[in-house]
C-alpha positions in Angstrom: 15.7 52.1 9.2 15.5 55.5 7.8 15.0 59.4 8.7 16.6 60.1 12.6 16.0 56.0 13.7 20.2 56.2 13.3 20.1 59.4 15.5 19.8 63.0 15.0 23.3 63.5 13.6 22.1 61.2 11.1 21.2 63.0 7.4 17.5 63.3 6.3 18.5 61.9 2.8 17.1 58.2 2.5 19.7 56.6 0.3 22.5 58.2 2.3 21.5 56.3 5.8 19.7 53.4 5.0 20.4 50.2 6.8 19.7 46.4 6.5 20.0 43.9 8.6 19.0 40.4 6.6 19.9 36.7 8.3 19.4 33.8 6.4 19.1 30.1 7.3 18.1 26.6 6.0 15.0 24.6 7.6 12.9 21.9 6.4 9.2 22.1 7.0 7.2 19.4 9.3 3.9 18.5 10.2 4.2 20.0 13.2 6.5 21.4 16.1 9.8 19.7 16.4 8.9 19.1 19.8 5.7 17.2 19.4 4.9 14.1 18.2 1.9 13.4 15.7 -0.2 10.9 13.6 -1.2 10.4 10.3 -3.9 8.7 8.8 -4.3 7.5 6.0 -7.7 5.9 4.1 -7.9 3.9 1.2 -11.4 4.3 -0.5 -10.4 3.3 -3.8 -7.9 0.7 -5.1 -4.6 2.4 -6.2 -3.7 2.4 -10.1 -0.2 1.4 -10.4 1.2 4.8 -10.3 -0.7 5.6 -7.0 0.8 2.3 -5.3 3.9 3.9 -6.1 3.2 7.3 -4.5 1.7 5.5 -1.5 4.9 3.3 -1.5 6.9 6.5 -1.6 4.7 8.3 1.0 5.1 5.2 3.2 9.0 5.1 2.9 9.4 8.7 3.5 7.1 8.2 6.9 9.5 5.5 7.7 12.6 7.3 6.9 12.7 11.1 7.1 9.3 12.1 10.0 11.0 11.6 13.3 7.9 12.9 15.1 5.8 10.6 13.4 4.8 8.0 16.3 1.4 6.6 14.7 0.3 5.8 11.5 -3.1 4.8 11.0 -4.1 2.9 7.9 -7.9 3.0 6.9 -8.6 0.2 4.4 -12.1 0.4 2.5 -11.1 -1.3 -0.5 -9.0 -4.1 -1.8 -5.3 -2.4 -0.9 -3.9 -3.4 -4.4 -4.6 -4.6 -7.9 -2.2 -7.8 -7.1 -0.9 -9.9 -4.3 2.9 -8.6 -5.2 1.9 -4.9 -4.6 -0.1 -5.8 -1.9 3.5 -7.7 -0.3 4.8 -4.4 -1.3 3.1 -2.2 1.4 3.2 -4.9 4.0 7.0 -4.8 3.5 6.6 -1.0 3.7 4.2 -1.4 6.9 7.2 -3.6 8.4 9.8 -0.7 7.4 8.0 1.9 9.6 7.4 -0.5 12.6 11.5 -1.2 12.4 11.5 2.3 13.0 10.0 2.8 15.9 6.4 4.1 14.2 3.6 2.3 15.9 0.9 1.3 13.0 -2.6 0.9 13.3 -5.5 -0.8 10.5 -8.9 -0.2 11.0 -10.9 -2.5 8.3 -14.7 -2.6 7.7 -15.3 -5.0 5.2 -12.2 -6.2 4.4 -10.9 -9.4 2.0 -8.0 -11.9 2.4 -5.5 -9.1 0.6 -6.5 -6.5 3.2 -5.9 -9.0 6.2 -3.1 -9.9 4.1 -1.8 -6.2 4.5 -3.1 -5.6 7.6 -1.0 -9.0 9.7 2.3 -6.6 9.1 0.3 -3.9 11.7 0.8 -4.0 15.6 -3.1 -4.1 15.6 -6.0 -4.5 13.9 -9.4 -3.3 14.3 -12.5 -3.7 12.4 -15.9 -2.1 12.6 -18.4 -4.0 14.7 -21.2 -4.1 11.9 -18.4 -5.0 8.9 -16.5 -8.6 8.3 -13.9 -10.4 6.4 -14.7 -11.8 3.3 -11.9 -14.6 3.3 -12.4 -18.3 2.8 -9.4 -19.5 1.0 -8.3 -19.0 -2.7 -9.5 -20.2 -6.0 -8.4 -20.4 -9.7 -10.9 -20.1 -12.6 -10.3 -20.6 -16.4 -12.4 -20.0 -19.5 -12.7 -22.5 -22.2 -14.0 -21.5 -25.7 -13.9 -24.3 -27.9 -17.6 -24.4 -27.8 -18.7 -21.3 -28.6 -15.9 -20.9 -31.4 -17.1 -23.7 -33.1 -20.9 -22.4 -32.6 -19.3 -19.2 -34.8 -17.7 -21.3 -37.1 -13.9 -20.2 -36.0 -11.2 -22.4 -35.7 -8.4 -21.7 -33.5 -4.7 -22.5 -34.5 -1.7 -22.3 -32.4 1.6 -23.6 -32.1 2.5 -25.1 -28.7 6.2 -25.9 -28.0 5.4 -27.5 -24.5 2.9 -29.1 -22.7 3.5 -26.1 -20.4 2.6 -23.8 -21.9 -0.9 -23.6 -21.5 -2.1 -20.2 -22.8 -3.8 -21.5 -26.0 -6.2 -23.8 -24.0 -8.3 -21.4 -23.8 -9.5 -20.9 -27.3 -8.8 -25.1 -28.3 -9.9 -27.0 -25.2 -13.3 -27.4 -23.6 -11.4 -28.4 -20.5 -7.4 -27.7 -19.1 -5.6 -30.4 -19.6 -3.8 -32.4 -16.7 -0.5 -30.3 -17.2 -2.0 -26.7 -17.1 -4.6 -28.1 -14.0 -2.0 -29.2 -11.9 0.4 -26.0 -12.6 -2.2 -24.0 -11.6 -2.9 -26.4 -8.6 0.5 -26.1 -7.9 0.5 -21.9 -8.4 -2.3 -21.3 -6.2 -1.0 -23.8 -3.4 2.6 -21.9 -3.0 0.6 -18.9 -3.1 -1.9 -19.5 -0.2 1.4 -20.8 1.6 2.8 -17.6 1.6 -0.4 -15.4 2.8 -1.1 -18.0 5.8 2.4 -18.2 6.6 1.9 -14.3 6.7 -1.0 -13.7 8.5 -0.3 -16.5 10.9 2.8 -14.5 11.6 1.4 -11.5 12.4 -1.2 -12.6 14.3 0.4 -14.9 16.3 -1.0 -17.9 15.5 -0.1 -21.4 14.0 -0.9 -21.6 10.0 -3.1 -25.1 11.1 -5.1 -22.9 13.5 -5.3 -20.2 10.2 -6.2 -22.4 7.8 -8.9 -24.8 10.4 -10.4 -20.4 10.4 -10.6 -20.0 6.8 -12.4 -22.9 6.0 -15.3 -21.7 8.4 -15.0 -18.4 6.2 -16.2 -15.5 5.6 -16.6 -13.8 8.8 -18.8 -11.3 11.1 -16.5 -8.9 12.9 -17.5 -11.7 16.3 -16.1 -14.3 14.6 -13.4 -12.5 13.1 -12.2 -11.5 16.7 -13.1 -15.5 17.8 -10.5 -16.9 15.4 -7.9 -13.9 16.1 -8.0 -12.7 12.7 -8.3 -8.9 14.3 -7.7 -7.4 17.9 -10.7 -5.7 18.3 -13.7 -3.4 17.7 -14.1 0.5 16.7 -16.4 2.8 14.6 -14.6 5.8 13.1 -15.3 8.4 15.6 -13.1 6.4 18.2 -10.2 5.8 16.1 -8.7 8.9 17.4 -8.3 7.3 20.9 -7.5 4.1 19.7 -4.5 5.5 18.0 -3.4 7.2 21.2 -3.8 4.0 23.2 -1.5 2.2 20.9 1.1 5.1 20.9 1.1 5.5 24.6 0.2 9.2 24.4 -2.0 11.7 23.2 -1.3 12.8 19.3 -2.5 15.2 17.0 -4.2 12.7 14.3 -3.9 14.6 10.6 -5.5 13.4 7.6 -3.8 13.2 4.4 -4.0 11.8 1.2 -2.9 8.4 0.1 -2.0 9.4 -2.8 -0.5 13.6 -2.5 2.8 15.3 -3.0 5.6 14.2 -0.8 7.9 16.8 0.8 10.8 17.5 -0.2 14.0 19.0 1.9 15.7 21.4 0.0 14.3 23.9 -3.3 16.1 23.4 -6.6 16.9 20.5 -8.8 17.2 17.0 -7.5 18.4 14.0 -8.6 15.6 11.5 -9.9 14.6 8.1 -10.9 12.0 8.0 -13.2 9.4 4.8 -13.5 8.1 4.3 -16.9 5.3 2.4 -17.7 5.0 -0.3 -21.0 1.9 -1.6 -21.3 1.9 -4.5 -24.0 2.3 -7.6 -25.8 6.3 -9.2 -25.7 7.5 -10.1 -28.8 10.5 -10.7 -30.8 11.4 -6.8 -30.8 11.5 -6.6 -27.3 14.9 -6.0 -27.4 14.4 -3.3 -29.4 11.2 -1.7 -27.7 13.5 -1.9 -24.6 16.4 0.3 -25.8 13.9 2.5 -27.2 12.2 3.3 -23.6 15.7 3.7 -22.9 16.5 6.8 -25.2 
């Protein structure tokens, strides 16, 4: 304030009765008011490169852990959820975090396969599109053998084996695995399909004989999908928006944001970090030595 706003006593010289008043004070933006709850959604059109499944893993935890209005998350899936099982266990672990805190979680699949039901059995419900399915009839293994064709080019292959175990070379000396490589990968694939029926089972509420009697009449329509309790029910996009409400128990706003996009962060300034750093390779008999390398 300036000029007679400190009364008419007051001198007409600027600098001689200015005044300030300035109040300062700390606050963390949110999605919305404090008082209101909201929902997010989140779509998966494209599977995540390793550094995205950590942003979405990241994104996830932070839902879980700092968003005390967030009451709903819904999770779009219109891709394969991951580039592997274990990052696929990843999010389902993260799906289980924000259920444990009290954030109900909604997946809406169209045509999903076995690692997006995989993902999906950690939600309190699924959904799927009434004209999609679930591509999902069990698991295989599949090797190549090229014997044949290196002998066709007149190239011999040469290894060094130092257990039947180790099965690697097989590929370029055998026309065929040999009974110790077929029944490690037997073995492989069996303890893994025992942990994604015991899984979806789980979540679904169902025995892992009544799973595994439904994946053998795999794939599925969306009808028989909801027959064999493999998902709760039916919606097309435009209705997700009420499904999400029904599942909360009240009306939300339902925001859109990216899988993948900046996090938020509660204070300006420097921050402590952990930094993930990516080696992409062959290991060798430097390892060591790459190791303390990445290190420095």
């Amino acid at each position: 304030r300036y000029g007679d706003g400190l009364g008419s006593a007051s001198s007409e010289r600027i600098y001689e009765n200015l005044n300030v008043d300035l109040a300062v004070r700390g606050f963390r933006e949110t999605h919305a008011a404090d008082s209101m709850g909201y929902a997010l959604r989140l779509r998966l059109e494209d599977t995540p490169s390793p550094r995205e499944h950590v942003r979405l893993l990241r994104r996830l935890w932070q839902m879980a852990e700092q968003e005390d209005n967030l009451k709903a998350v819904l999770l779009e899936i219109r891709t394969t959820p991951a580039e592997s099982l274990a990052h696929v266990q990843e999010l389902q672990d993260a799906i289980y975090l924000l259920r444990q805190r009290g954030k109900k979680v909604l997946c809406h699949l169209e045509d999903g396969g076995g690692a997006a039901l995989y993902l999906c059995s950690a939600a309190d419900k699924i959904l799927i599109n009434p004209a999609g399915g679930i591509h999902y009839s069990g698991l295989k293994s599949q090797g190549f053998y090229l014997k044949g064709l290196l002998e066709k080019l007149g190239v011999r292959a040469d290894f060094v084996r130092i257990g039947a175990h180790k099965s690697a070379p097989e590929t370029f000396v055998r026309s065929e695995g040999s009974d110790t490589a077929i029944a490690d990968r037997t073995d492989m694939l069996q303890q893994i399909e025992l942990e994604l029926s015991s899984s979806i089972a789980g979540g679904r509420r169902i025995t892992i004989e009544e799973l595994r009697a439904s994946v053998e009449k795999g794939p599925f329509t969306s009808v028989e999908a909801k027959q064999a309790k493999l998902v709760d029910g039916f919606a097309f996009d435009d209705m997700l928006e009420q499904k999400v409400d029904e599942l909360a128990g009240e009306p939300l706003v339902l925001e859109d944001e990216s899988a993948f996009g900046p996090t938020r962060v509660d204070h300006f300034g420097p921050q402590k970090r952990i930094a993930i750093v990516y080696v992409d390779g062959d290991i060798g008999d430097d390892a060591v030595m790459a190791a303390d390398a990445v290190a420095q």
